[in-house]
N, C-alpha and C positions, 0 to 999 in steps of 0.2 A: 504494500500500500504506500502509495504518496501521500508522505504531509505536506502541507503550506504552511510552515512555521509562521510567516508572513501574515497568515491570513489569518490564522484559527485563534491569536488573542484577540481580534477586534471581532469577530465574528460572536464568541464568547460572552465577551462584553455587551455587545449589542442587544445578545438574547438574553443576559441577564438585566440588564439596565438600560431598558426602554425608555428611550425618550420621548415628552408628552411634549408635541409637538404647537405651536400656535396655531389658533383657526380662527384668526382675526376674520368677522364681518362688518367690517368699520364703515362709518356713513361716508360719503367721501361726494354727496351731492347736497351743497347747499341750500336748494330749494325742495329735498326731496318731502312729498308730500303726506307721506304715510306717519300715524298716527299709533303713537302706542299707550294705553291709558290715559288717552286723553290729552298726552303731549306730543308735540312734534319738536321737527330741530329748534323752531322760531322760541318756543318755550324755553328749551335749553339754551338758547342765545340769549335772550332775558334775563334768564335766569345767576346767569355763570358769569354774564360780559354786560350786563347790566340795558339790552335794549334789542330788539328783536329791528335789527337792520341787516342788513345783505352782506357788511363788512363783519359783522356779528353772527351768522350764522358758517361766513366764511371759516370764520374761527375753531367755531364747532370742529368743521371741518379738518382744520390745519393740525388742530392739537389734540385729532384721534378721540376727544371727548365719547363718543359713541358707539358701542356695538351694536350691532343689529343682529345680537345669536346671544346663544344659550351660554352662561357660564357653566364653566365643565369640574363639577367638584369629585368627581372620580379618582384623580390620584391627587397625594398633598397633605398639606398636615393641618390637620382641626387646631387653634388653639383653644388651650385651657382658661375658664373663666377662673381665677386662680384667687381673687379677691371681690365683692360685690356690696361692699359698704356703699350705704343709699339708697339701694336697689330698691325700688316699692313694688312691684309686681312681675309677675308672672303669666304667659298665657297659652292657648294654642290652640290655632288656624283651623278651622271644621274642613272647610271644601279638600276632597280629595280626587274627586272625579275630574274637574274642569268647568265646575258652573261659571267662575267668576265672580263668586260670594265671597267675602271680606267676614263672614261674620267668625267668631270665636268666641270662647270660655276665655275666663278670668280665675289664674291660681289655679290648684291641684299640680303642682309640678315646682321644684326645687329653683331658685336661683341656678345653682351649678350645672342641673340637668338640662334647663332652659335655653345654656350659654353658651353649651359648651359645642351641640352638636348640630352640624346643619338638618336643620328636619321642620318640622311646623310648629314646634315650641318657641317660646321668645321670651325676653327679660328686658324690665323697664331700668335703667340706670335712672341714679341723681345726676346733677349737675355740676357737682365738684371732681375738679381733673385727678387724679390719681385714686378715686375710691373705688370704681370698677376695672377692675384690670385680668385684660388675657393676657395670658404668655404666649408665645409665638411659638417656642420651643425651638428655633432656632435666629441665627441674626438675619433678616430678611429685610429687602430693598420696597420691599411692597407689602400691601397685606390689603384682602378684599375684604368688606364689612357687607355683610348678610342680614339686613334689615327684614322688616316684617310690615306690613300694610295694611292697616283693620280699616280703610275711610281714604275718600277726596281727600282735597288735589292732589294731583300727583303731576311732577315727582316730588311736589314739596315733602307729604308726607313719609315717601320711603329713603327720601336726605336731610332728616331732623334731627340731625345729628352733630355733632363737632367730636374729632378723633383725635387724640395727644399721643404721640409715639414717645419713646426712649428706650434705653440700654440698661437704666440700671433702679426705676421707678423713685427716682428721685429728680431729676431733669428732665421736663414733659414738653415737644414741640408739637406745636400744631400744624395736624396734617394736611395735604393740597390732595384734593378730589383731581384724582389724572383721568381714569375713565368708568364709564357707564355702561352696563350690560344693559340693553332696553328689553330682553325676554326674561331676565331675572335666571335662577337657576335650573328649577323643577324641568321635567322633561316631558310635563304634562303642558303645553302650553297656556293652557283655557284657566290653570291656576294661578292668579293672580296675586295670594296675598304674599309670593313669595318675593314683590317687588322690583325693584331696579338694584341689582346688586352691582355695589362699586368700589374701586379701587383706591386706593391711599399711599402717599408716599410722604416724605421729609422736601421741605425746600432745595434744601441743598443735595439731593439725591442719597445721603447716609443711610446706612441702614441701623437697624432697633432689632428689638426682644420685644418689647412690651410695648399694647397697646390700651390706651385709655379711653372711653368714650361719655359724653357727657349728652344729654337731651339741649338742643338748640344751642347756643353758643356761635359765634362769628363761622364756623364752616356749616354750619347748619343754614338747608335752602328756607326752614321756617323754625318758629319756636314757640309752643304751643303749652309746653307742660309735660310734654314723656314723649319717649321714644318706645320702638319694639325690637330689639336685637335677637336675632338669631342667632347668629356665631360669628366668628374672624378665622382667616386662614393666610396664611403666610404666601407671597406669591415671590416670585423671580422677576428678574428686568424684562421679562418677555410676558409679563400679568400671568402667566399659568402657575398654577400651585406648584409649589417647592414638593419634590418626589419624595412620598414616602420612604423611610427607611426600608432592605429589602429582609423581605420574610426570614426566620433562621436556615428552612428549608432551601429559600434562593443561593442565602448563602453558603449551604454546604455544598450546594451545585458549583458554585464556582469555584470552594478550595476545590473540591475533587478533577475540577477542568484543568483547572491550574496545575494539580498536583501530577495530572495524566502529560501536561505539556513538558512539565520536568523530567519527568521518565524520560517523554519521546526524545526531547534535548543531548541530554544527558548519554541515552542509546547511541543518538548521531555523532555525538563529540568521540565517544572511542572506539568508532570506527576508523 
């Protein structure tokens, strides 16, 4: 038999540590017409740039603010609601079919349970920076916020929020909204309350550990009195979730490839 020495570690690698590739569906027409919850670009030019004009929508455009697809929370790492001082409520989202009902319970579900995991549960934060805090679990350049949408307007409603990053939950910077998913996550389309799910980063591009989130606040598109948080997830320079750690299973796959490549090496060298 031939080996490709050459070939057989990247091959390896490949099938072990799949890359989650981007599948940007970015708005890239300033005038485009279509309507998501009741917003369009002209809204988000309003909104963000402060005036629904042609140079303003152009914007939208320029600075990628928009997807027009599914966020993809399949591979990545959930973070942990790790602190929730303030926190007043709890709840979670009925529609599961696709009606486009907003409606939900209130409480019956933990703070941490609520926080932690992307699913139809949510958790109200206070308004002071460092009381609710995820951990990221690792140091990441982005991180998506997973909001929840019980009510009109939108997108005011599913960005009533303001996010504080940092490193070490003592220095909190407030984070800049880089983009918008406009179908939110679910893979049910017709479900709704799972919002405009969107991304967050540091001014100066740094990356963080931990994030903070307050209800309304200067990054918040309104401020009403509460928020509905679903979870946070750690994302890479390319907005897709930071890879899972792999399995202990993947991993034994690889020593054993590995350890199969040393042999073969090893065979070759004394001949």
């Amino acid at each position: 038999m031939n080996i490709n020495l050459k070939w057989m570690p990247a091959a390896i690698l490949a099938a072990v540590f799949t890359a989650h590739t981007a599948s940007a569906a970015l708005i890239t027409d300033p005038n485009d017409a279509r309507v998501w919850l009741g917003a369009n670009v002209g809204t988000f030019a309003a909104l963000f740039y402060g005036s629904d004009t042609p140079a303003n929508r152009q914007l939208v455009v320029d600075n990628q603010l928009l997807d027009d697809g599914r966020f993809d929370t399949s591979t990545g790492i959930q973070a942990d609601l790790i602190q929730c001082l303030g926190c007043v409520n709890t709840g979670t989202s009925l529609d599961s079919t696709g009606t486009g009902s907003f409606a939900y319970t209130s409480g019956g579900v933990s703070f941490d349970a609520a926080g932690d995991t992307i699913d139809n549960t949510w958790v109200q934060t206070g308004n002071t920076v460092g009381n609710a805090v995820w951990d990221l679990g690792v140091s990441a350049p982005k991180a998506a916020i997973f909001n929840t949408i019980d009510h009109d307007p939108l997108p005011l409603e599913a960005i009533e929020s303001t996010v504080y990053l940092s490193n070490d939950q003592s220095t909190w910077v407030q984070a800049v909204t880089e983009r918008v998913w406009l179908e939110g996550f679910h893979p049910i389309l017709g479900i709704h309350w799972d919002g405009f799910v969107y991304s967050v980063g540091t001014p100066d591009n740094s990356h963080f550990r931990y994030a903070s989130i307050i209800w309304g606040g200067p990054g918040g598109l309104q401020s009403d009195g509460d928020n509905e948080i679903n979870g946070v997830m750690a994302l890479g320079l390319d907005f897709n979730p930071v890879p899972t750690v792999p399995e202990p299973s993947t991993l034994v796959l690889l020593g054993s490839a590995l350890l199969a490549l040393g042999l073969i090496r090893r065979r070759l060298s004394t001949r």
